[in-house]
C-alpha positions in Angstrom: 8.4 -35.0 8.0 6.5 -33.4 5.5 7.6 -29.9 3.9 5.9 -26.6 2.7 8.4 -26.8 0.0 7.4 -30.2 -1.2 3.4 -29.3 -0.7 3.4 -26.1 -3.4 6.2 -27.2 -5.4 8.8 -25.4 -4.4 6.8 -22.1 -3.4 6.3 -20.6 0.1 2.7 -19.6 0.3 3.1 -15.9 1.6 -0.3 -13.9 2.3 -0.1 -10.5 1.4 -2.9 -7.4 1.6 -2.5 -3.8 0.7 -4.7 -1.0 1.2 -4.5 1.7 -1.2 -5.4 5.2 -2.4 -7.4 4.0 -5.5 -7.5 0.9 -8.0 -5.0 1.9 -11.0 -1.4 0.8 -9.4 0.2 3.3 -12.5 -1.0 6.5 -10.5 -2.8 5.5 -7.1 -0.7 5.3 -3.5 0.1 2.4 -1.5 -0.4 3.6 1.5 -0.4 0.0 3.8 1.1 -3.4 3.3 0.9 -6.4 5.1 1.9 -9.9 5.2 1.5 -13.4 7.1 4.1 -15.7 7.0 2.9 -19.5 7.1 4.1 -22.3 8.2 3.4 -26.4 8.3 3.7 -28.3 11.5 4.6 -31.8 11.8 1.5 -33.5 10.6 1.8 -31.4 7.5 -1.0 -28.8 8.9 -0.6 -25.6 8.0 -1.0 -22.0 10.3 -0.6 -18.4 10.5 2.8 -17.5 12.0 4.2 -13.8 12.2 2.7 -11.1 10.8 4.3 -8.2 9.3 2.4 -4.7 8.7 4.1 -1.7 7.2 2.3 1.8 6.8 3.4 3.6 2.9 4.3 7.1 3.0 2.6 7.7 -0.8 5.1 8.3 -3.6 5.5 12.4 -5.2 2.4 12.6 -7.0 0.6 9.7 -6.0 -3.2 9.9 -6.2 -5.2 9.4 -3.3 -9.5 9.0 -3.3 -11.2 10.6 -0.5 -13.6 7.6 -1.1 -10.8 4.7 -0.3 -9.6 7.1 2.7 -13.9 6.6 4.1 -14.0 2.8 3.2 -10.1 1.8 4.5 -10.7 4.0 7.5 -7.1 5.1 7.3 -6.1 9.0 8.8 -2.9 9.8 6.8 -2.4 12.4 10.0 -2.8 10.0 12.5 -0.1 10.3 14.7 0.7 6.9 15.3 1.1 6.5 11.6 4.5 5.8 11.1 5.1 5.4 7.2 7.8 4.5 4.9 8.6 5.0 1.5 8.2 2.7 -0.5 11.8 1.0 -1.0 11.8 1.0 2.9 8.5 -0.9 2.8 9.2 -3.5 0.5 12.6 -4.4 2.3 11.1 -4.9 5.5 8.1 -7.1 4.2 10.7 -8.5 1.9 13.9 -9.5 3.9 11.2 -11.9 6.7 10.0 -14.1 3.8 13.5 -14.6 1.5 14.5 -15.6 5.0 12.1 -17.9 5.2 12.5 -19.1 1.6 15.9 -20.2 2.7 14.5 -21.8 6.0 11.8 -23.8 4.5 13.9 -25.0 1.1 11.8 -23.0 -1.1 12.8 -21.6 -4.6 10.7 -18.5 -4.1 7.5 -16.6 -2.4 3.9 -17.2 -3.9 1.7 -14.3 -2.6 -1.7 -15.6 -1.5 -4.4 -12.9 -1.5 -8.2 -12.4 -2.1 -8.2 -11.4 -5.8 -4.6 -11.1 -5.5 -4.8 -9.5 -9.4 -5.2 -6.1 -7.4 -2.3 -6.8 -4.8 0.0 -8.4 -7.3 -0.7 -5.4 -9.7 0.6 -2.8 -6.8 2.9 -5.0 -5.6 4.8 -4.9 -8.8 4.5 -1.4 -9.2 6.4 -0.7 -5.9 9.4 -2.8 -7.3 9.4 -1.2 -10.7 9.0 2.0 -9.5 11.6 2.2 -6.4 13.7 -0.9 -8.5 13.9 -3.1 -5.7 16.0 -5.9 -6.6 15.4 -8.6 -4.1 11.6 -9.5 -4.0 11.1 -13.1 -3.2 7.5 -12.9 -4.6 6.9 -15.0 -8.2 6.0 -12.1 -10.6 2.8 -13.8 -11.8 1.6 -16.3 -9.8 -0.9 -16.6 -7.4 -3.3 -18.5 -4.9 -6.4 -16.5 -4.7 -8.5 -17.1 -1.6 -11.7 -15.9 -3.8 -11.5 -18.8 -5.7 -10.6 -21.2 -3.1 -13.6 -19.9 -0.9 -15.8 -20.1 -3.7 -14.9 -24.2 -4.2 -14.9 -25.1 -0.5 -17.1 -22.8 1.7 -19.5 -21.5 -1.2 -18.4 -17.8 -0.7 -16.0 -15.2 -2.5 -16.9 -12.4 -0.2 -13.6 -12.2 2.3 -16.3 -12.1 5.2 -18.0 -14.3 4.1 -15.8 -17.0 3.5 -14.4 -16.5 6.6 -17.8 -17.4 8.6 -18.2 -20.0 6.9 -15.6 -21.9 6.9 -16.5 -21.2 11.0 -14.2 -18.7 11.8 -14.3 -14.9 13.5 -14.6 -11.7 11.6 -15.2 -8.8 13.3 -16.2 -6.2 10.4 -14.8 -3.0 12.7 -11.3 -4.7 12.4 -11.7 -5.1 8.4 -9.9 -3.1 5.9 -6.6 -2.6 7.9 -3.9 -4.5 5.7 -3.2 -6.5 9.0 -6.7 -8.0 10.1 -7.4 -8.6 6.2 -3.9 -10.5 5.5 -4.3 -12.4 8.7 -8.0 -13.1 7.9 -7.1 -14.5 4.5 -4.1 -16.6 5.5 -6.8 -18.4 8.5 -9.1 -18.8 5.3 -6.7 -20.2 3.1 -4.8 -22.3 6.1 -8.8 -23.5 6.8 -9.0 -24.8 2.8 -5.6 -26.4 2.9 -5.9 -28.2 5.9 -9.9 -29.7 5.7 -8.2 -31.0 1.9 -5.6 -32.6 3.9 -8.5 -34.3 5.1 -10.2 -35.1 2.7 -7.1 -36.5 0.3 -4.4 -36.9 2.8 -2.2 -34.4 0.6 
């Protein structure tokens, strides 16, 4: 039966997006997190399984745009914002995917993301700054869906990519940390799959 664990070397492709309060991850709030767990069926295709989105309550002094706020869409006094700080927030995307480390026979979590140098960047500064101990995530490494669309569908653009390689986007739906995560993990699922295909790997 084939295995996610033999497919990416030991690593359990996890798709993660994050919508923040700016671009520096030093000074600028998190202020959602999401991430899609995937998984491989028995003819070693892979799809989007649960989905896990968590809103950030932003850390004492965090900086926050007015700008991001206008292009995420996000009300920080919407009432059915229910944030967490950040420790919270990291443990309950966290705890899913070392479970499903375990599961699968993985060594560790490999975050998939479009340009995954910005998530990875505020990912990290969550754990340093709350020292979370437990993160299943590799520090470093990365698939980036950017890349990936580029090779196979032509397109970088998240949206883009997404139509082309035939599937929906509906762009009043974009820049929540849920549609975008879930969007990304079809994209990426899409690439792995037509290779597959192509190779039979």
């Amino acid at each position: 039966m084939p295995s996610i664990a033999d497919r990416f070397r030991g690593f359990l492709p996890v798709v993660l997006d994050l919508e923040t309060g700016g671009f520096n991850p030093g000074t600028d709030a998190v202020l959602e997190v999401a991430i899609c767990v995937l998984q491989m069926d028995d003819f070693g295709r892979l799809r989007r399984a649960e989905t896990i989105s968590v809103d950030v309550k932003p850390f004492e002094g965090a900086v926050i745009d007015p700008r991001s706020l206008e292009f995420t869409g996000i009300d920080l006094d919407d009432p059915e914002r229910n944030p967490l700080v950040e420790k919270e927030a990291l443990r309950q995307i966290c705890l899913p995917v070392r479970k499903e480390v375990r599961a699968t026979g993985c060594q560790r979590a490999i975050m998939v993301a479009h340009n995954p140098i910005f998530d990875l960047g505020f990912l990290n500064a969550m754990i340093e700054r709350t020292a979370y101990k437990r993160s299943p995530f590799h520090p470093f490494s990365s698939f980036d869906t950017a890349t990936i669309g580029g090779l196979v569908f032509g397109q970088t653009v998240l949206s883009r990519a997404v139509q082309a390689a035939g599937l929906e986007w509906n762009e009043a739906n974009a820049h929540s940390a849920a549609y975008d995560a879930e969007k990304t993990a079809d994209l990426f699922c899409s690439a792995v799959n037509r290779w597959k295909i192509l190779t039979g790997m």
